[in-house]
C-alpha positions in Angstrom: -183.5 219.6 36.3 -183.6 222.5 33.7 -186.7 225.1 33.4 -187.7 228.2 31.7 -187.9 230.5 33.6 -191.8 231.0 32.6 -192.2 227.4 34.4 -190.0 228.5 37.1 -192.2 230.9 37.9 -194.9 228.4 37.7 -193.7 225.9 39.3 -194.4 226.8 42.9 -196.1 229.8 44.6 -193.2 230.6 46.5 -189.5 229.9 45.7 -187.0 228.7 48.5 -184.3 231.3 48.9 -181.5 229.8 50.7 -178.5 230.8 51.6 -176.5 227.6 53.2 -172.9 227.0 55.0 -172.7 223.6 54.9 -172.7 222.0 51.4 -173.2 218.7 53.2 -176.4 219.6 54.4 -178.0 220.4 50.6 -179.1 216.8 50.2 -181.2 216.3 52.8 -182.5 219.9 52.3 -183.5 219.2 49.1 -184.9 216.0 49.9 -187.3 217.7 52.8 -188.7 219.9 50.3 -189.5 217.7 47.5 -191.0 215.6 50.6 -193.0 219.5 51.3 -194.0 219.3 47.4 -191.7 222.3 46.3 -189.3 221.3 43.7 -187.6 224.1 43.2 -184.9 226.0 44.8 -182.4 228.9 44.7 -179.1 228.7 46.3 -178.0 232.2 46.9 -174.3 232.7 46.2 -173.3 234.2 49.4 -171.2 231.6 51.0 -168.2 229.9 50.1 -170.6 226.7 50.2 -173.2 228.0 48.1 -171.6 225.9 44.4 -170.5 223.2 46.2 -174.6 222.6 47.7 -175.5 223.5 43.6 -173.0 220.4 42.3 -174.6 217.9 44.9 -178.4 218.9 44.2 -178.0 219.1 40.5 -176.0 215.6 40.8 -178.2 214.0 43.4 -181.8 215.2 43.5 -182.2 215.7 40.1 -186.3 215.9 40.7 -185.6 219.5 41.7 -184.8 222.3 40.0 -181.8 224.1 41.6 -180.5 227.3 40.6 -178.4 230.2 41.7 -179.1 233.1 43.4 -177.4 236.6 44.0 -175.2 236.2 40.4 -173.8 239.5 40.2 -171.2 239.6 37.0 -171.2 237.5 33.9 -168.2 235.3 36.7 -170.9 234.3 38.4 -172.5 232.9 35.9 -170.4 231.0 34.8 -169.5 229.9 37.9 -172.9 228.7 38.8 -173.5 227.1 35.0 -170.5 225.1 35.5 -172.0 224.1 38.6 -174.9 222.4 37.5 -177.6 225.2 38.3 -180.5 225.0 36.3 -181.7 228.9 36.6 -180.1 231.7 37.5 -181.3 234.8 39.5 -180.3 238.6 40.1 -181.1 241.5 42.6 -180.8 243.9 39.8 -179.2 243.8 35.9 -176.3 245.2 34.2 -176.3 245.1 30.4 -173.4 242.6 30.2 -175.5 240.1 32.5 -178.5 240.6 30.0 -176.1 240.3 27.0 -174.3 237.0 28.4 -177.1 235.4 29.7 -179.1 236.1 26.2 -176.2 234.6 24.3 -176.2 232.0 26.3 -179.5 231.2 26.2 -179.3 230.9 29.9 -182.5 230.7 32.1 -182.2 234.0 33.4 -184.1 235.7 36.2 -183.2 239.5 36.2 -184.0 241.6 39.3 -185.8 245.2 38.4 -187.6 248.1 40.2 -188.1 250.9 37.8 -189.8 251.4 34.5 -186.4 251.7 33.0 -184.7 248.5 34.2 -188.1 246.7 33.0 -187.3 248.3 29.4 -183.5 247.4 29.7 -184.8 243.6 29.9 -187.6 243.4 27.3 -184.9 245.0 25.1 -183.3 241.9 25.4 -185.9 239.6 25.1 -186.6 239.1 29.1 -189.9 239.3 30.3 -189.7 237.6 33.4 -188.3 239.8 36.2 -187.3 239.5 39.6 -189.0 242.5 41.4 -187.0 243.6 44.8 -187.3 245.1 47.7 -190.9 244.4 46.9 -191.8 244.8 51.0 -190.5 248.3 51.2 -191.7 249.1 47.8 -195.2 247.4 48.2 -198.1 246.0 46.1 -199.1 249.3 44.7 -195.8 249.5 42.9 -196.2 246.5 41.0 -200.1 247.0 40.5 -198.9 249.9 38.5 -196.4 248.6 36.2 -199.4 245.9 35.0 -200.5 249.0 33.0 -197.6 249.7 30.4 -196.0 246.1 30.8 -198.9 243.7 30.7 -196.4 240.9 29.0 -194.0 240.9 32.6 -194.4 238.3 35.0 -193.2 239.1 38.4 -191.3 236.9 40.9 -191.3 239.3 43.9 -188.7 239.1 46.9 -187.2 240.9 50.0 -189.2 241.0 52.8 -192.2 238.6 52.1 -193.3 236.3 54.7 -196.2 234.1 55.6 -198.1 236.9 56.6 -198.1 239.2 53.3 -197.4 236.2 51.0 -201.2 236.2 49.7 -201.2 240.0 49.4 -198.3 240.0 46.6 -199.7 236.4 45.4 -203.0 237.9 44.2 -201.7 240.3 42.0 -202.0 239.4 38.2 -198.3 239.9 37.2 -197.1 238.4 40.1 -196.0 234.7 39.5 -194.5 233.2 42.7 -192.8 235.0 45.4 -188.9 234.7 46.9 -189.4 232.5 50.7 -186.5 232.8 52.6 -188.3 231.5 55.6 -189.0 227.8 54.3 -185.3 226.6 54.8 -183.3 229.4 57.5 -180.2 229.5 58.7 -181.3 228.0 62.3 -182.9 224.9 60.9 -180.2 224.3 58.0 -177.8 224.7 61.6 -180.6 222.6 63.3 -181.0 220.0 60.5 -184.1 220.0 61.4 -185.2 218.2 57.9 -188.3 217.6 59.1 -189.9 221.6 59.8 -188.2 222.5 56.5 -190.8 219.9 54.9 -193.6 221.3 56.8 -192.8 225.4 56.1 -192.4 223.4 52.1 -195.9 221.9 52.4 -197.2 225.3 54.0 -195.5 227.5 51.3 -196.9 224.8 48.9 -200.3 225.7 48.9 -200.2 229.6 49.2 -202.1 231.6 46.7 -204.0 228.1 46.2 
C-alpha cells in the first residue's frame, strides 16, 4: 500500500517507528496494529532485518502502509524501493536524497530543524518534513516556523511519548507524530501481539 506522503501524514495521529530483529516477527506485528486501527508503519533501517520485515509486510499485509525509516544515501533508497516500501523517511536531508527522491517521484519524508533545511526542501518541491529532535527542541520551535512556512506540515519525532503526544499534536503544522513506543524492542522480543494492538488502539485516538 502506496501513499503521499500528505496522506501519510494523515493517516494516523501517530506513526509506528520500529526498529525490529527478527523479520519473522513483521507479520504478526503488522497484523496487531491494523487489529489497534493504525495502518501505517515505518521500519527503521537499523538492523540487518529491517528489508527483509519491509518485503513480508508489503507482500503480506498489503492493508498497511509500510515504509522505511533512517534512509541515509540515495543506497538506501534504493534498497528500501526495491523492497517494497511504500514511503520513505529521513533524520535530516542531503541535496542528492532531495534530488533522487524528486526524480523518482518517490514518497519522501525529509527530516529538518532549521529555517534553512526547510528552504533546501521547498526548493525541491517538499513540503512535508520530518521535524527531529522535536523533544529537546520543543513546541515553541515549531510554533515559530508556522510564521514564514505556513504551507509545511510537520511529522515530529525523537523523544515523544504518551505523555507529550497531545502537546506537539495540537499544533497547526503538526500532522502526526513519530511512536516508538507502540511496538518496542521488549514486546517485538516478547511477541506480545496482543499489547502492541492495545498501545495501536491507544495511539489511535490521540489528538482525537
Amino acid at each position: 500500500m502506496t501513499l503521499s506522503i500528505r496522506a501519510l501524514l494523515a493517516a494516523s495521529p501517530a506513526i509506528p517507528v520500529i526498529r525490529i530483529a527478527d523479520a519473522s516477527d513483521a507479520v504478526p506485528m503488522a497484523r496487531a496494529l491494523l487489529a489497534g486501527g493504525i495502518a501505517i508503519a515505518e521500519i527503521t533501517l537499523r538492523t540487518p532485518a529491517a528489508l527483509d520485515a519491509i518485503r513480508r509486510i508489503a507482500a503480506e499485509v498489503p492493508e498497511i502502509a509500510c515504509g522505511a525509516g533512517t534512509i541515509l544515501n540515495p543506497r538506501d533508497l534504493e534498497a528500501a524501493a526495491g523492497a517494497g516500501a511504500g514511503f520513505f523517511i529521513s533524520p535530516g536531508l542531503t541535496p542528492a536524497l532531495l534530488d533522487e527522491a524528486a526524480a523518482r517521484a518517490l514518497a519522501y519524508l525529509p527530516g529538518a530543524a532549521t529555517s534553512g533545511e526547510i528552504m533546501d526542501a521547498l526548493d525541491r518541491g517538499f513540503d512535508c518534513l520530518k521535524f527531529f529532535p522535536a523533544a529537546p527542541l520543543g513546541t515553541d520551535v515549531i510554533k515559530s516556523f508556522a510564521g514564514p512556512f505556513p504551507q509545511v506540515s510537520f511529522c515530529v519525532t525523537g523523544g515523544i511519548t504518551p505523555g507529550n503526544a497531545a502537546e506537539f499534536l495540537a499544533l497547526p503544522n503538526v500532522s502526526s507524530v513519530g511512536a516508538s513506543w507502540i511496538v518496542t524492542d521488549a514486546l517485538l522480543e516478547a511477541k506480545d501481539w496482543a499489547a502492541i494492538e492495545a498501545n495501536a488502539r491507544a495511539a489511535a485516538g490521540l489528538g482525537r
